[in-house]
N, C-alpha and C positions, 0 to 999 in steps of 0.2 A: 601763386603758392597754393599748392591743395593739402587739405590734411585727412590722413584715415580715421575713421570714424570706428573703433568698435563695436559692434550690438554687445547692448547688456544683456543677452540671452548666453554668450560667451562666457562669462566668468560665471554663470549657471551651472554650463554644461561642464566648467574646468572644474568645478569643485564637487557636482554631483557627487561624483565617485564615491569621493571622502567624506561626504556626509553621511550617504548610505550605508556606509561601514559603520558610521560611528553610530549610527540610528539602529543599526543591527545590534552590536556592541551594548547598548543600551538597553536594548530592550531585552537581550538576553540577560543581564546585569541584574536589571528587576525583575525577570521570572526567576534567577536562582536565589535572588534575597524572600522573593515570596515564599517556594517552596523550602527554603531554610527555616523562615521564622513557622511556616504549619508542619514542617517536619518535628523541632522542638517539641511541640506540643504534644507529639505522638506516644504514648507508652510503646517503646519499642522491645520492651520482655516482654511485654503480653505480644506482643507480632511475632514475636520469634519462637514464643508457645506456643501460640497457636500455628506458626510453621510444622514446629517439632511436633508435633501431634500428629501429624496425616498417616492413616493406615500407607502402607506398602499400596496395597494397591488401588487404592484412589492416585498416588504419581503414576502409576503407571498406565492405570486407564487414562491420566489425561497426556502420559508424555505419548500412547499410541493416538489418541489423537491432534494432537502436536505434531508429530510424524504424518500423518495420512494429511491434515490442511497444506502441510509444505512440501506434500508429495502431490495435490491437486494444482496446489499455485504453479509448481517445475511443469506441470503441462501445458500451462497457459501460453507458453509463447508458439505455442504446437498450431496453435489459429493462427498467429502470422504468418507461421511455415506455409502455412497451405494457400493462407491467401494471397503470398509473393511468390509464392514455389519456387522459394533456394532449398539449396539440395544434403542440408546441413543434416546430418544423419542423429537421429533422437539423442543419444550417448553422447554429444556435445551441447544441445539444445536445453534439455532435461538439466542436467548438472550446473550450466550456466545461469539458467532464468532460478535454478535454487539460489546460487551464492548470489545471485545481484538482488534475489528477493530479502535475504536477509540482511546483509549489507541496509536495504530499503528499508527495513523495519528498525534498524539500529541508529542508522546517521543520517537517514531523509533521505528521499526522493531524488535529488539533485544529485547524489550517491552512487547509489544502487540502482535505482529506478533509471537513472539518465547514463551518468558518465559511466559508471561500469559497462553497463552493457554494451552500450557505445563502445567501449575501447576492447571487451570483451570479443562484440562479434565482428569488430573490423581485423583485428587480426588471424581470425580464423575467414578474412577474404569477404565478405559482406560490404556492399556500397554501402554508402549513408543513405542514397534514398531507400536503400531495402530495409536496411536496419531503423530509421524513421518508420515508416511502413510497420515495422512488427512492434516496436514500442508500444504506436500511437492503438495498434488489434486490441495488445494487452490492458491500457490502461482501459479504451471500453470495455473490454470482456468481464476486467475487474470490478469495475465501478456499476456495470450493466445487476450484476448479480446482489450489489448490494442498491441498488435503486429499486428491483424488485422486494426484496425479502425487508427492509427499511422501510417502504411504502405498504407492506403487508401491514407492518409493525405500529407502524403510527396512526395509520388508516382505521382500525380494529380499536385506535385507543387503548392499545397494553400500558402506554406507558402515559400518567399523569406526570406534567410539568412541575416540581415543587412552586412554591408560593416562592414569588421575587426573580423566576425568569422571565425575561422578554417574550417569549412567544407561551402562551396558554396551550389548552385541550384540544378548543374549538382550531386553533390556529397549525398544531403540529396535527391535526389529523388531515387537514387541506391540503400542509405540507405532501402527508404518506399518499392521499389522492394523487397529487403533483409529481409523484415520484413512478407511482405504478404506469400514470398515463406516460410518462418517458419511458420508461424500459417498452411498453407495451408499440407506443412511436416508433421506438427502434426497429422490434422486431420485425413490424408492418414494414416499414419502410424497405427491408433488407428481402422481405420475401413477394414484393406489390409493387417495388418504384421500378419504370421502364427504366430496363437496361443495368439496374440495379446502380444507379447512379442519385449522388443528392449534390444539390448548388446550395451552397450556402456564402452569403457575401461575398460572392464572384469568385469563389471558389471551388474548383470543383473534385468529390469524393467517391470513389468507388466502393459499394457496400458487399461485405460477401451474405451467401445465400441465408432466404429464410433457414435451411435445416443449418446451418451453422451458425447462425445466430438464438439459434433456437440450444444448442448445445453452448453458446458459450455461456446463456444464461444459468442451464444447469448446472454446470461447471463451477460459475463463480458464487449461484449460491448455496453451492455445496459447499462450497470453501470458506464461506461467512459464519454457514451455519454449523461447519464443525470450529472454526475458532471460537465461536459461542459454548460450544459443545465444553472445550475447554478450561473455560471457565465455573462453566454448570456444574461439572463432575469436583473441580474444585470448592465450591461452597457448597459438595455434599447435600443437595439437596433441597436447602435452606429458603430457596428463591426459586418460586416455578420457571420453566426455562423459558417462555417466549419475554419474562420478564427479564431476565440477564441476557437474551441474543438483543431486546432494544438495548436495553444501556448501553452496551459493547456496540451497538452503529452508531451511535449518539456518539458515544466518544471516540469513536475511527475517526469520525467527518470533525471533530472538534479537534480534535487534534491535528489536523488537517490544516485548517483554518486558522492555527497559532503559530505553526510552521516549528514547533518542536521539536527536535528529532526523538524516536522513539514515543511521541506524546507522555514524557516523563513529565508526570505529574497533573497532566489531563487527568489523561485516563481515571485515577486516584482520584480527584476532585467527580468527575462524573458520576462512578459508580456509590459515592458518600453520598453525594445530592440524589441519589434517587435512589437505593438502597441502604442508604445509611440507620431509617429506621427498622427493615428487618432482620441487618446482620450486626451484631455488634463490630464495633470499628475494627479492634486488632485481627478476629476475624475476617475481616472482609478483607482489611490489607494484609494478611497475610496469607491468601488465597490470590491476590492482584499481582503480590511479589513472587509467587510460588507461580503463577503462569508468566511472567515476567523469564524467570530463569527456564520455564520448560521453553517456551516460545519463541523467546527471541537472545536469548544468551547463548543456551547451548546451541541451536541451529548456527547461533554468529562464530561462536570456535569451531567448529567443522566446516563452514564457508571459508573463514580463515584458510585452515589447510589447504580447501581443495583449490581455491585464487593462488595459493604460492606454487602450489603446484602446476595448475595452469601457465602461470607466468611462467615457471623453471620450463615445463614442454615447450614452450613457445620460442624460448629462449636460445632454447636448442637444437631447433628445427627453424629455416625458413621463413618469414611471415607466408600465411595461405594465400596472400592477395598476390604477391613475389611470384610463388611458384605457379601459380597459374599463369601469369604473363607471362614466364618464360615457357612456359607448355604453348601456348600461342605461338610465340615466337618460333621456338622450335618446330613447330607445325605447318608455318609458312616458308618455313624455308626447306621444308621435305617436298 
């Protein structure tokens, strides 16, 4: 008589699932009771004054540059273009990497940044390894510009740690060293490694050229340093700006790292801890809310439109991936 033996590694893997939801669940549970109970606390007339206050054109000056960072980010995926060389014409490219960037900044990454685009460029006929391929350009080209201009930042010591963070002065300025010498790796690597190839854990990567990595760095922190810009034009002055472009990388990467969508209520907590004694509070949160709605609200109801729109075209025409294999097909039998 024999008997099957289960591994308890089994009923692990059967229930993982359901824990990690619930452990999700939870831990989103307790960031909105936290942000509920320091919301309370907030005088929210005095935020809303201090809203209603803004001359005309300080929104303006900061919704043109609201416009011009989400007109730098739409070119971003323009490095993958070139470095997979599909043949996807800017007038789809452009429009696209805008609605899945903002999408990205509204519901995470997993959103915007992955599944949109994904489903985005496959139906306009893109492989998944091309489309992988352009993703993985962007996120470097992204992150490349803020590894530079963050390592500028810490590095130089703009920004003191309040009393009762984990990492000190001495500690975040090794950090910004740490950070320059990575962008700075990259760009060697990309214009120096034979063949312009990297191994890494038996893996291996194809880099594109120094001069394109050299532009993706300007690129992306041009595109840091006007969403800084943003913010700076909104507290009118108040705060010299390399001090508000740190706070705003501090709280990108921290909000990053909490897996928030939007960084609702990072963000807010960052810029109080390290600004909080030069701006008074409603002030300041009402300048965080007031880039809140230029930045990532209105960009998200025009992405809106133009994704329904897309989907309606798509709808009504063919998928791209379809009529090409029939173009094949047809071809072979001519």
């Amino acid at each position: 008589m024999s008997a099957s033996i289960v591994p308890t590694s089994t009923g692990w893997r059967r229930w993982w699932p359901t824990l990690r939801r619930v452990g999700t669940v939870a831990f989103f549970v307790i960031v909105a009771a936290l942000l509920w109970s320091q919301a309370r606390q907030i005088e929210w007339a005095a935020v809303g004054a201090a809203m209603r206050a803004y001359p005309v054109t300080t929104l303006l000056a900061a919704a043109a540059l609201a416009a011009l960072s989400h007109a730098l980010y739409s070119g971003i995926d323009l490095f993958g273009r070139h470095w997979t060389r599909h043949r996807l014409p800017l007038r789809q490219v452009m429009p696209l990497t805008f609605v899945c960037y903002a999408f990205n900044l509204n519901l995470g990454s997993l959103v915007g940044g992955l599944a949109m685009r994904y489903r985005l460029y496959s139906r306009l006929g893109l492989p998944l390894d091309t489309i992988t391929r352009v993703v993985g350009m962007s996120l470097a080209t992204n992150w490349l510009g803020y590894l530079a201009l963050a390592g500028a930042v810490f590095a130089t010591r703009t920004i003191t740690p309040p009393e009762g963070w984990k990492i000190g002065a001495v500690a975040l300025q090794g950090l910004g060293v740490a950070l320059l010498a990575t962008a700075a790796a990259y760009v060697l690597a990309c214009a120096f490694s034979p063949g312009r190839s990297l191994s890494l854990r038996g893996h291996e990567f194809t880099l594109p050229s120094g001069r394109i990595a050299i532009l993706q760095l300007v690129m992306s922190a041009a595109n840091w340093a006007t969403i800084g810009g943003v913010v700076y034009v909104l507290l009118q002055g108040r705060v010299d700006y390399p001090l508000v472009l740190g706070t705003l990388l501090v709280a990108a990467v921290a909000g990053v790292l909490t897996h928030i969508p939007a960084g609702l209520g990072v963000l807010e907590a960052v810029f109080i801890a390290l600004l909080g004694a030069q701006v008074p509070r409603p002030e300041l949160l009402g300048a965080l809310l007031t880039y809140r709605a230029l930045y990532y609200l209105l960009p998200l109801l025009l992405a809106t439109v133009m994704y329904l729109l897309m989907e309606a075209r798509q709808r009504a025409s063919p998928p791209a991936r379809l009529q090409s294999r029939h173009q094949r097909r047809h071809q072979s039998l001519r």
